[in-house]
N, C-alpha and C positions, 0 to 999 in steps of 0.2 A: 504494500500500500504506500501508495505516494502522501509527501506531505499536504498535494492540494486536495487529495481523497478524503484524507481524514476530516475535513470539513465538507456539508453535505451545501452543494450547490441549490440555492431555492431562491428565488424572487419574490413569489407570494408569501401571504400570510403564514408563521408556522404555528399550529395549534399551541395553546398551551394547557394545560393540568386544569390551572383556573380557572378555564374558560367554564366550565360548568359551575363552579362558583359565584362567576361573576351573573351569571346567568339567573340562576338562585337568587344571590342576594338584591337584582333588580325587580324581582316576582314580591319580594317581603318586605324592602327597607324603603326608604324614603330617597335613601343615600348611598352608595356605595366609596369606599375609601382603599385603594389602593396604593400598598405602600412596598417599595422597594428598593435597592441602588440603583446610580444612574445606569441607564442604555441596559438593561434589564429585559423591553418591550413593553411598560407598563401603559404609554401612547399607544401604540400598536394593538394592544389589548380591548383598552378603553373606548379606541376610536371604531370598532366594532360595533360598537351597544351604541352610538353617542349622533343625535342630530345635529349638536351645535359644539365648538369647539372654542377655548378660550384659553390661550398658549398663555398662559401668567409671567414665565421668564424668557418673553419676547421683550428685549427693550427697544424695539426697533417700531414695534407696534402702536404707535401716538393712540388711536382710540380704547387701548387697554390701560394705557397712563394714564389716560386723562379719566377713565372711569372709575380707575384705582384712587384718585385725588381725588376726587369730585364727589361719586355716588357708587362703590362698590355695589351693592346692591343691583345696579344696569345689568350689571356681567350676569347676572341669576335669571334674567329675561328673556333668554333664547326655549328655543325650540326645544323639547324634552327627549333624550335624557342628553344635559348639559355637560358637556366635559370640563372642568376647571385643571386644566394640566401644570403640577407641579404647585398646588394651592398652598406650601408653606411660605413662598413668594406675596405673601398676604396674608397673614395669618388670620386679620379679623375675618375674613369669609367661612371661616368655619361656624361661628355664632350666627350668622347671618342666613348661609346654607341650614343650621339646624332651626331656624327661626320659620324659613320659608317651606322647609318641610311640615311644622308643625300646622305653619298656616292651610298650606294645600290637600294634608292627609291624602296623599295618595304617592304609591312605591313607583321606583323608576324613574326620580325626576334626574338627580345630580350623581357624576363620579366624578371626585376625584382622585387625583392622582399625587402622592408625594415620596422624594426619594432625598427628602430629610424631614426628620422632626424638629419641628420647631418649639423653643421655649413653649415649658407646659400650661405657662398661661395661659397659651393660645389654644387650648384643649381643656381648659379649666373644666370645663362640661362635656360629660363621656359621651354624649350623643349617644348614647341607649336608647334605644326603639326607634333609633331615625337613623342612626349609622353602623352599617354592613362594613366590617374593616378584614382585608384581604392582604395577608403578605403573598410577594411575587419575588421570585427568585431568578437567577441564570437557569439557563432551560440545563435540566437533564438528560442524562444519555439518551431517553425515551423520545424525549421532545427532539432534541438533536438527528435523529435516524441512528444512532450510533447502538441505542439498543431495539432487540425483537420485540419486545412484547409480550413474549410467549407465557412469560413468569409474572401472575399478577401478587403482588400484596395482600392487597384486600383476599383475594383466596386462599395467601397462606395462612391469612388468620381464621379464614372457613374451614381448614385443616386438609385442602385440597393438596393431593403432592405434584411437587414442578415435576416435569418430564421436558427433554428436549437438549439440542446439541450447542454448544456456542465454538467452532472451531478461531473466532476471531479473537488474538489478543492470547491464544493459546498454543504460537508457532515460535519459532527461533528466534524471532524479531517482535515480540510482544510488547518486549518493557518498552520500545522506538513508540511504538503506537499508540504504547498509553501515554507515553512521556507527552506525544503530539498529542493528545486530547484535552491533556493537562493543561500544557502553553496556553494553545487553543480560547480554552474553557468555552462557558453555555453563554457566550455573549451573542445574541441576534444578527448585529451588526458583526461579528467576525463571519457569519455565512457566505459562501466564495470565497472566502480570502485565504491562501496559502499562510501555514502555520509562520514564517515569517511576518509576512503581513500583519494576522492576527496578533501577533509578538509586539509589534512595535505597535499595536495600537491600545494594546494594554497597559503597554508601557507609559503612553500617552496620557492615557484613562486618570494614570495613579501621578502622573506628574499634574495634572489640571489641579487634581483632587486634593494633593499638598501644597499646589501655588495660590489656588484661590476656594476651592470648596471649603474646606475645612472654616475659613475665615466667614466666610457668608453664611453656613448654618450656625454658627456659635457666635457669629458679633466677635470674637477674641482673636486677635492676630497672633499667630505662632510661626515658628521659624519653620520655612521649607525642610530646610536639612535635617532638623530636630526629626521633624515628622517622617521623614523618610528611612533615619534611624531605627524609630518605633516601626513603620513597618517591616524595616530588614529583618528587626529582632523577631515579629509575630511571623514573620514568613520561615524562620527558624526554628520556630518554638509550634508551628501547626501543629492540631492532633495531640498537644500534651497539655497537662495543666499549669502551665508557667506564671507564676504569681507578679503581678507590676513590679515586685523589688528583683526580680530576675530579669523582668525585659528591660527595666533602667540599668541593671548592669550591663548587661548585654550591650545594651545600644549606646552607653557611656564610654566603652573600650575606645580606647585611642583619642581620648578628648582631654587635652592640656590643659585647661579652663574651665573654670565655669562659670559661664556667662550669665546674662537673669533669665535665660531660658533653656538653660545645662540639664541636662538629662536626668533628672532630678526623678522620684518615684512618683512626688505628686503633677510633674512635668506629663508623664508617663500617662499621669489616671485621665489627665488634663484631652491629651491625644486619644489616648482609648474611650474616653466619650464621646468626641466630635465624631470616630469613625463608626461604632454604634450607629449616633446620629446620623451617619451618610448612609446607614445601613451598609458598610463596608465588609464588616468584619459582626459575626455571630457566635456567642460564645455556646458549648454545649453543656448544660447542666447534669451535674453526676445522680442519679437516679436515687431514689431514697425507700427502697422495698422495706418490707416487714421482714426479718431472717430470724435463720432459726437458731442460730447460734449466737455467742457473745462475739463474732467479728464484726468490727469497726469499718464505716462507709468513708470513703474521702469525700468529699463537698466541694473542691475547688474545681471550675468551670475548666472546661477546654478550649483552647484557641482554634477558632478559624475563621479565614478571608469567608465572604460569603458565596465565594468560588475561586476552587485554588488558582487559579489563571494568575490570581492577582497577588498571590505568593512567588510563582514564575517573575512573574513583570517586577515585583518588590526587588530581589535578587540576580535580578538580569539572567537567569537562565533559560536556554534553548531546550531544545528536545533531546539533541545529542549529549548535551553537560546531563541531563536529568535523567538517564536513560541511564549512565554509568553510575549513576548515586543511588544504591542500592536503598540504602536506609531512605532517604530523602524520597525517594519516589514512592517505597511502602507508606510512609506516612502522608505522604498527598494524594495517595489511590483511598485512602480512609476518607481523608477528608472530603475528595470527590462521592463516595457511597454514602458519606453521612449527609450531604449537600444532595443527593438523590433521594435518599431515604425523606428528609425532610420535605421535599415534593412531591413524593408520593405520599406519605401520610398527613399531608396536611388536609386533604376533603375528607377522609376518616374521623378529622378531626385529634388526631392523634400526638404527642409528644416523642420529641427524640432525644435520649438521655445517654450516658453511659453508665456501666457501672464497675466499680473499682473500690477492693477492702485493704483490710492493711495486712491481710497475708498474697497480696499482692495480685490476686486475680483480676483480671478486666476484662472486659466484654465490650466491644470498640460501639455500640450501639442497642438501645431499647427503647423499643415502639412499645406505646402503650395507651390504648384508645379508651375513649371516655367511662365505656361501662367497666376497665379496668383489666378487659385481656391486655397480656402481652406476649412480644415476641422479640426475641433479641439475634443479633447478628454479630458476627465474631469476622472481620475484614482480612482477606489474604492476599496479598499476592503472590502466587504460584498456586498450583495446580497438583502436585507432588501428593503422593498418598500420604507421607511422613506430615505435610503440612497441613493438612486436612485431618489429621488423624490428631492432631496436638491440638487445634481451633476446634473440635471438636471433646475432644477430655478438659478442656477450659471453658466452655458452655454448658456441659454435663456439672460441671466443679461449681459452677454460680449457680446453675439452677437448683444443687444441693443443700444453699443454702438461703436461698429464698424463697420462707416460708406461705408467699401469696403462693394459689393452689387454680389463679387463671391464667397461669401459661400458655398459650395457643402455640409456639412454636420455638425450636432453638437453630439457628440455620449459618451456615460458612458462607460470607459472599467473597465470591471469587473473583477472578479478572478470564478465566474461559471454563470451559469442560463440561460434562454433563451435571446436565439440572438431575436429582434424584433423592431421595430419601432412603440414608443409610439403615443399616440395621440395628444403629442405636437412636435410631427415632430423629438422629440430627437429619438437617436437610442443608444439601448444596443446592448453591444458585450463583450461576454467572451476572455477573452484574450488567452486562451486556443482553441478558433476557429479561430484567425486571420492567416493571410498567406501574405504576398505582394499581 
């Protein structure tokens, strides 16, 4: 497979997860609210459902200025269902939209769209029973064509077993392909573009995002390099539970000075919310079961970009540099499956936790949907029976000691091989067959 291969060539719209979400939430809500990082397709999405369209961080736009100064309120006057794109570009329209909903009673009027939150003021009022809020993510392997299909979620929690072959990602040259999927990532706009391409416009993504984003959703100006620091260190530290006083050291290495914006821990926490806020970076919460034993749960959150691409681009690494870094790529194929996992369990309504004790067991991922099944996933790269055979005595080993009794499933995701369910009830799945 070629570099240009690995991204799937499309000009039209590409489905996404949410779209039946979004669909939903316009049948029930007054409002729908769409939230993600930039270039995500959350436009794309929205301008689907939407008669009228009101681009808020157009500054090029005079009659959107002049509404914004004069009578925000105009902008709520179009044709129904009204897109407000990017509505933290104005905060007060949130009060305004929840006002006009209440006036009209009737669902399907407004989406908007935001890929930051803005001070909580501006949400002071949860907009409960009038606001439908929707995270949207980088498209998954699914969404991308990159995976079958064949394997759904939702079935393994019906106790359905996967069947089916994935020989992609499972030959000589596997770790190259996943390396390029990685670079890549689920960015809409990388679609056509040769993983170079898509390389350097990630690159781009995250140079915008420390020269001017950061500064525009927090009001706080912070030093480019600083922030760039913070994410070399968070692109280092993916997939683990790295505490702020580790990534300020991390990111401090090599700095003579310290200036009034030195790398300092509270420097650190200062970055790690604006990127939150940009929806950059999503931390994975350590799962908190009932067990049956006196062993100890760890609590500290896990790091990740909210698609590893932008670990890649943090680092300046290609596919070839990442393809030879054995460790480094195991731990960004996680992050990729937890960042899949996450989009598919999100219409289930479902959370994605890890879990990790202090006799050192972990389980790289657990799904656990509202009436309280679970199913957890044990993340490999390679395919090896030895390997498979260890990620499977480590999901046997936790589920021994968590004493909740709604298990649905314990399953190895892979990067190829056959979809099956072994004869200790674990089940394998290519991550290349999943779907929601």
């Amino acid at each position: 497979m070629s570099s240009v291969d690995i991204v799937v060539g499309m000009t039209s719209y590409v489905p996404r997860t949410v779209d039946s979400e979004v669909a939903r939430a316009l049948e029930s809500s007054g409002a729908v609210l769409i939230e993600g990082p930039k270039a995500c397709g959350k436009t794309e999405t929205a301008s689907r459902w939407v008669k009228t369209r009101v681009q808020l961080d157009d500054e090029t736009d005079a009659q959107v200025r002049s509404a914004l100064e004069v009578d925000p309120s105009i902008l709520l006057s179009g044709e129904t269902p009204v897109l407000l794109d990017e509505w933290q570009v104005a905060p007060a329209l949130w009060n305004l939209v929840r006002h006009e909903v209440d006036r009209r009673r009737l669902p399907g009027q407004f989406i908007l769209t935001g890929s930051a939150t803005p001070d909580d003021s501006a949400r002071r009022h949860s907009g409960a029973g009038r606001f439908s809020i929707i995270t949207m993510r980088p498209m998954s392997l699914y969404e991308s064509g990159l995976s079958t299909g064949e394997v759904s979620l939702s079935e393994l929690f019906d106790g359905i077993t996967p069947t089916g072959f994935s020989p992609s990602w499972n030959a000589t040259d596997a770790r190259h392909e996943i390396a390029q999927a990685i670079v890549v990532g689920g960015w809409p706009g990388n679609i056509g573009k040769s993983v170079a391409a898509a390389a350097r416009a990630n690159n781009d993504y995250l140079r915008v995002l420390r020269e001017y984003d950061i500064e525009r959703a927090t009001g706080v100006a912070r030093d480019p390099e600083t922030a760039q620091k913070v994410m070399r260190s968070l692109a280092r530290n993916v997939a683990t539970p790295a505490r702020e006083a580790t990534i300020a050291r991390d990111a401090s290495e090599g700095e003579e000075g310290r200036g009034p914006d030195a790398t300092s821990r509270a420097t650190v926490a200062g970055h790690l919310d604006a990127l939150r806020r940009l929806r950059v970076i999503e931390d994975q919460p350590a799962w908190s079961p009932n067990l049956r034993s006196a062993v100890s749960l760890r609590t500290s959150p896990k790091r990740h970009f909210v698609d590893p691409s932008l670990a890649a681009a943090a680092l300046r690494i290609d596919a070839h540099r990442l393809a030879a870094d054995t460790l480094t790529l195991g731990l960004w194929f996680e992050s990729l499956a937890v960042k899949d996992l996450r989009v598919y369990s999100q219409p289930l309504g479902a959370s994605v936790s890890y879990y990790r004790d202090d006799k050192r067991t972990e389980v790289d991922a657990v799904i656990q949907l509202p009436d309280g099944r679970w199913g957890a996933f044990e993340v490999k790269l390679g395919t090896a029976k030895e390997t498979i055979d260890t990620a499977a005595t480590t999901l046997l080993r936790m589920a021994s000691r968590v004493a909740d009794n709604r298990r649905a499933f314990l399953a190895v995701l892979t990067n190829g091989g056959i979809a099956h369910r072994r004869d200790d009830g674990v089940l394998v799945v290519p991550a290349r067959m999943l779907r929601p």
